[in-house]
C-alpha positions as a Python dict, from the first residue, in 0.01 Angstrom:
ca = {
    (1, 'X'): (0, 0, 0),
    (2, 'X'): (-161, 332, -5),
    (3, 'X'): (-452, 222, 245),
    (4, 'X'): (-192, 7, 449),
    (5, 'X'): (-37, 375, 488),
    (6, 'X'): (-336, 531, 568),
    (7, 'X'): (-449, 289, 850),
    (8, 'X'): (-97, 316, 967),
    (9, 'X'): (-133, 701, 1007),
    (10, 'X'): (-507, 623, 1140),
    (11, 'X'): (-370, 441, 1447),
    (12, 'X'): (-40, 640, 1527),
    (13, 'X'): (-225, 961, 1533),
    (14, 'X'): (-164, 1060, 1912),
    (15, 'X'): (226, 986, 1795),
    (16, 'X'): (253, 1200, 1529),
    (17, 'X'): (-8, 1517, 1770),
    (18, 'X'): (383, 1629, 1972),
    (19, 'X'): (289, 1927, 2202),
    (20, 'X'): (531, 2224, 2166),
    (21, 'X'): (734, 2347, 2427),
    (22, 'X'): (574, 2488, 2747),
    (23, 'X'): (503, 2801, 2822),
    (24, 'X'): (778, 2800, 3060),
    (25, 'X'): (1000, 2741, 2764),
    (26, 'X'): (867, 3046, 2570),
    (27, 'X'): (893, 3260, 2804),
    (28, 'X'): (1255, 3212, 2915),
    (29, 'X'): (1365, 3270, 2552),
    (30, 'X'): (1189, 3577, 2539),
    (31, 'X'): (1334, 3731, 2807),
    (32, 'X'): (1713, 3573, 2681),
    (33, 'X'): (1590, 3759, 2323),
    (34, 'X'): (1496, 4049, 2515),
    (35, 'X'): (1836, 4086, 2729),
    (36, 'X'): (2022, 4067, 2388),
    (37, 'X'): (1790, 4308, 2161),
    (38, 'X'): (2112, 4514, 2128),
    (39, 'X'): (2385, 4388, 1934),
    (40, 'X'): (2759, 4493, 2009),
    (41, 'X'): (2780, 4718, 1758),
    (42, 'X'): (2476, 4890, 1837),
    (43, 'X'): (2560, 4909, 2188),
    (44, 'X'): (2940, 5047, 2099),
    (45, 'X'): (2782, 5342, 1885),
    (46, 'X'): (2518, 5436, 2126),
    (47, 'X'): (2831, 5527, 2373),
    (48, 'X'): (3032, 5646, 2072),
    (49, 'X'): (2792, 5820, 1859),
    (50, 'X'): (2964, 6157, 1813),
    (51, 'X'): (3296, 5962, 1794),
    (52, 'X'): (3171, 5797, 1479),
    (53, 'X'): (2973, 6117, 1326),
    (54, 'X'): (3343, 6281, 1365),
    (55, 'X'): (3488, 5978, 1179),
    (56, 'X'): (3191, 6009, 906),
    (57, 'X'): (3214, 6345, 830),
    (58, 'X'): (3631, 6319, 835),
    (59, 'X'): (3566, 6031, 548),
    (60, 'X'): (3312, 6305, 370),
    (61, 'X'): (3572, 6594, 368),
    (62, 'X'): (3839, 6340, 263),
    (63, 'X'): (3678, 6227, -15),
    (64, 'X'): (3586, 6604, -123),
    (65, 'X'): (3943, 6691, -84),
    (66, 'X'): (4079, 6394, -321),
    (67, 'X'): (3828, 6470, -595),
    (68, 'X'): (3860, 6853, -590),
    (69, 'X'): (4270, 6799, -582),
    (70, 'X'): (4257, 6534, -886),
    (71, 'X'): (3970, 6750, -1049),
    (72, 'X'): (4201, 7052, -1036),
    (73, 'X'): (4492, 6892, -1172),
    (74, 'X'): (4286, 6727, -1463),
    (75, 'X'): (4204, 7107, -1547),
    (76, 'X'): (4588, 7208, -1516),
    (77, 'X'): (4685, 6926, -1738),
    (78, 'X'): (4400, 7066, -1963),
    (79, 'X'): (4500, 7438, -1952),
    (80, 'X'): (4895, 7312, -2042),
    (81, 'X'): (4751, 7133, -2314),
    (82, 'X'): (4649, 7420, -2500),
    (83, 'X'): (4908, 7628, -2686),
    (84, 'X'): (5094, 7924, -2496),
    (85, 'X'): (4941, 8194, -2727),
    (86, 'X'): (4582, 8038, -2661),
    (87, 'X'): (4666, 8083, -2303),
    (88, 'X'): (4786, 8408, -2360),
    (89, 'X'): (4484, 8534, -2597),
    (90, 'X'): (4285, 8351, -2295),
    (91, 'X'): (4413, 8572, -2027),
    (92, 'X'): (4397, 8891, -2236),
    (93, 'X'): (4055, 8857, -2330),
    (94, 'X'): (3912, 8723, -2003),
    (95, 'X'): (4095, 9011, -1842),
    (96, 'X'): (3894, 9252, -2027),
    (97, 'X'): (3594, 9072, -2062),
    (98, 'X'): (3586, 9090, -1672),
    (99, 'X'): (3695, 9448, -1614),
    (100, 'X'): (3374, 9539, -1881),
    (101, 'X'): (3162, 9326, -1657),
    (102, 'X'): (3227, 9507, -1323),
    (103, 'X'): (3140, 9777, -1487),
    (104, 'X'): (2791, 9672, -1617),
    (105, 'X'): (2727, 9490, -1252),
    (106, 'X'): (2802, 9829, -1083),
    (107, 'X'): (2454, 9990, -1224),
    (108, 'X'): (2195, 9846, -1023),
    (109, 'X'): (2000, 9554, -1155),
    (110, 'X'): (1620, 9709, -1221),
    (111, 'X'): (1809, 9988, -1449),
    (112, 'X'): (2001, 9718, -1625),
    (113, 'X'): (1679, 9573, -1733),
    (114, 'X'): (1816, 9219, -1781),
    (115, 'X'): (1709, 8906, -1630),
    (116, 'X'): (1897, 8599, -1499),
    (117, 'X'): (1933, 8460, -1825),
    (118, 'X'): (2085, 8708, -2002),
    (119, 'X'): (2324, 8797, -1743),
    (120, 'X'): (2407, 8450, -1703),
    (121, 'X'): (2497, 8457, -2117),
    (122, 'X'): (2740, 8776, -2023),
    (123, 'X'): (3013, 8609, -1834),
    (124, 'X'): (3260, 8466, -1999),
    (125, 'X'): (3234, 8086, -1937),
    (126, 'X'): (2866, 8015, -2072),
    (127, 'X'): (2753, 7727, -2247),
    (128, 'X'): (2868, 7869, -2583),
    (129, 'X'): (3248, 7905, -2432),
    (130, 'X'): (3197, 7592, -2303),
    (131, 'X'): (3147, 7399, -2624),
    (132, 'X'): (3424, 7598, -2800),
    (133, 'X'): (3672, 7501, -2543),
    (134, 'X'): (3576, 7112, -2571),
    (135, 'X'): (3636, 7138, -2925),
    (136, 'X'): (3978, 7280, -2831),
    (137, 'X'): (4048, 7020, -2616),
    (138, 'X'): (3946, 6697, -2874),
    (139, 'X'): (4155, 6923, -3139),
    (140, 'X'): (4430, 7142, -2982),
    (141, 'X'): (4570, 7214, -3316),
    (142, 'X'): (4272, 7290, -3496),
    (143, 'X'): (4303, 7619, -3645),
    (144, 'X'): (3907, 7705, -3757),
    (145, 'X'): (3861, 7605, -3342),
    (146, 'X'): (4145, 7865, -3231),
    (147, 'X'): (3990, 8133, -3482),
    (148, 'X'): (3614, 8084, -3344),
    (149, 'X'): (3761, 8092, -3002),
    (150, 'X'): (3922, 8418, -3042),
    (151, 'X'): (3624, 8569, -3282),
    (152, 'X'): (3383, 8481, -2961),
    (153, 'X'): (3586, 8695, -2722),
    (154, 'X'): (3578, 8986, -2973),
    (155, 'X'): (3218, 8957, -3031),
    (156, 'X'): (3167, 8922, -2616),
    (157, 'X'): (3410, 9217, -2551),
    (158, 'X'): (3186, 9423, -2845),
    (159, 'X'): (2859, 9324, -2680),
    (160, 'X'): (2967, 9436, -2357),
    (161, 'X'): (3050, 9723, -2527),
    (162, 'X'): (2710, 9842, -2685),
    (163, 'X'): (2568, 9765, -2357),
    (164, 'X'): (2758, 10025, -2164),
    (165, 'X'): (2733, 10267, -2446),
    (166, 'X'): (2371, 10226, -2386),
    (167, 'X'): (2436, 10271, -2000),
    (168, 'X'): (2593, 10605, -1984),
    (169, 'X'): (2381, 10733, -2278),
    (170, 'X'): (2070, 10621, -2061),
    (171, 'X'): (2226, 10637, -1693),
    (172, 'X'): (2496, 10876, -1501),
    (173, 'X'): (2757, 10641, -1473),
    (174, 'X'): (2781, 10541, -1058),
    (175, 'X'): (3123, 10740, -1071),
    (176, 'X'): (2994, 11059, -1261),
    (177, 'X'): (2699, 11070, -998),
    (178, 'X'): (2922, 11028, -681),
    (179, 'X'): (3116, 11346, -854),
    (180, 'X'): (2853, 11551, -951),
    (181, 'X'): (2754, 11511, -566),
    (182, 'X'): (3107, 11587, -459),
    (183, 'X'): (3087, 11934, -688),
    (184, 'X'): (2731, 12050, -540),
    (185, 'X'): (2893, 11974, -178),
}
């Protein structure tokens, strides 16, 4: 069978040798290829480009919008969470924790003598703050949490203190200097 096959093949060989399509053939289908490079679509948003950059960047700020609105309401649900006279100890203390840091940030920053890091750790929401008020949030009623919460506002408001004790032994104050120019005058 297999050399019955074989002579079969041997003699039908100009059958099976098929020429391909002319070059007439080719060359028509090129230029039907060529006439219809562009696909709709691409054709629609080379006319409409800026249309659809508008509609892209309307889709960006939407999506922004939604997760900043549910993000913010997430943290209001948080900040109800907690007990009113956390909230109220919260207020108190960032309030003056603030007012302490204005005045430290009005000296300028080369008599300071502090670097990014450290005044990064003076603010009042820094990784330490952070990690105390996650602990608040798994356990609102938590007592030892509430208590180290509170003891790290003290111990913030008494740094911020020492540090501008050290400032107005060191430094005129910006206010004392603008007065002691106002006297001379």
């Amino acid at each position: 069978m297999p050399d019955n096959f074989e002579s079969f093949i041997q003699q039908h060989r100009d059958d099976f040798d098929v020429p391909g399509p002319s070059p007439r053939v080719w060359d028509a289908l090129e230029r039907e290829l060529q006439e219809s490079g562009k696909g709709k679509v691409v054709r629609l948003m080379a006319k409409n480009w800026f249309k659809a950059a508008v509609i892209a960047v309307l889709l960006v700020n939407a999506a922004a919008l939604f997760y900043l609105t549910k993000n913010k309401e997430q943290h209001q649900q948080e900040v109800a969470a907690l007990s009113p006279d956390m909230q109220e100890a919260k207020g108190y203390y960032t309030s003056r924790i603030n007012e302490k840091l204005e005045l430290i940030n009005a000296y300028p920053a080369e008599e300071l003598g502090l670097d990014s890091a450290a005044r990064k750790e003076l603010e009042v929401r820094n990784d330490t703050y952070k990690a105390l008020e996650r602990e608040l949030k798994n356990n609102p009623g938590n007592e030892r949490i509430r208590a180290a919460m509170v003891r790290y506002y003290q111990l913030k408001i008494d740094l911020l203190d020492k540090i501008l004790e050290e400032l107005h032994e060191k430094h005129v104050t910006p206010g004392q200097t603008k007065k002691r120019y106002e006297a001379e005058i």
